[in-house]
N, C-alpha and C positions, 0 to 999 in steps of 0.2 A: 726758290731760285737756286741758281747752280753755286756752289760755295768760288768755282772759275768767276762769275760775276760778280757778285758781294762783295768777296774780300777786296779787289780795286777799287769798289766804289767806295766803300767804307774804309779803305786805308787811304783813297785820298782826303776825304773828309779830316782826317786825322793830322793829315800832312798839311793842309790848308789852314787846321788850327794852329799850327807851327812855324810855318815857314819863314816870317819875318826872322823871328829870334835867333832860330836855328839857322839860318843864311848869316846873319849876323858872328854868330858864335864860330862858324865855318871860317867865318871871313877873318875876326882876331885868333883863332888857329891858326890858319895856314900865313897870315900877314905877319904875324910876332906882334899885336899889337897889343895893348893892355885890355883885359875885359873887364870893366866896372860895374857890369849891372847886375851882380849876382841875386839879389830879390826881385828883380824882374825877369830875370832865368829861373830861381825857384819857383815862382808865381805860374810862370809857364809851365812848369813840370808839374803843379798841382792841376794844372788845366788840363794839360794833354792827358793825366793820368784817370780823371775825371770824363775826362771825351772818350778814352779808349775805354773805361769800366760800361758809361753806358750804351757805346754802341757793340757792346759785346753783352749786355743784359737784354737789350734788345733783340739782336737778333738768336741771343737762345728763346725771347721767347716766343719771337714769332716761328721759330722750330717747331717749339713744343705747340703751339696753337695748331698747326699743321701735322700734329701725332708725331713726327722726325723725335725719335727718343737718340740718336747719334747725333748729336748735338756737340759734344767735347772737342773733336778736333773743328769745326767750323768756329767755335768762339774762340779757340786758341789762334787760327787762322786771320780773325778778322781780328785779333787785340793784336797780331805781329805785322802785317798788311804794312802800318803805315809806317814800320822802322825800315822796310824795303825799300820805300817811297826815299825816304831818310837817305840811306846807302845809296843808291842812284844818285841822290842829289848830289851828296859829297864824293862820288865819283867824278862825277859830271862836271862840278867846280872843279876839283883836284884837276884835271884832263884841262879844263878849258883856262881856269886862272893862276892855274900854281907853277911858278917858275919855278923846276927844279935847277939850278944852275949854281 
């Protein structure tokens, strides 16, 4: 498949594993609120970190099963995919729930 393909599907995969926390974490940023749950934030960064390892083992190796010896930039592609996802979002919030005033 074309790496234009992939990489969105597998960086949302990425993003999906995340989204609560990180909406969360978004939200005591931009609020001033206190964030307490820092071992449930770290918990999540071993996850996410764990989700992006293997969908980027993955899809080297379904590269290489298909001879694709170019491999390096598509796995660097699909382990960054889902911090775009990430940036989007907090754009997205910023834009839609942040009073700057």
């Amino acid at each position: 498949m074309s790496i234009v393909i992939i990489a969105p599907i597998l960086g949302f995969i990425q993003y999906a594993g995340m989204y609560a926390e990180f909406n969360y974490l978004i939200d005591s940023i931009f609020r001033s609120h206190m964030y307490a749950m820092f071992g449930f934030l770290l918990l999540n960064f071993l996850l996410q970190a764990i989700i992006i390892s293997l969908l980027s083992i993955l899809q080297t190796y379904m590269q290489l099963c298909y001879q694709n010896y170019e491999w390096w930039w598509r796995s660097f592609a699909v382990g960054s995919s889902g911090s775009i996802f990430m940036a989007v979002h907090a754009l997205f919030y910023l834009l839609s729930q942040g009073a700057i005033s």
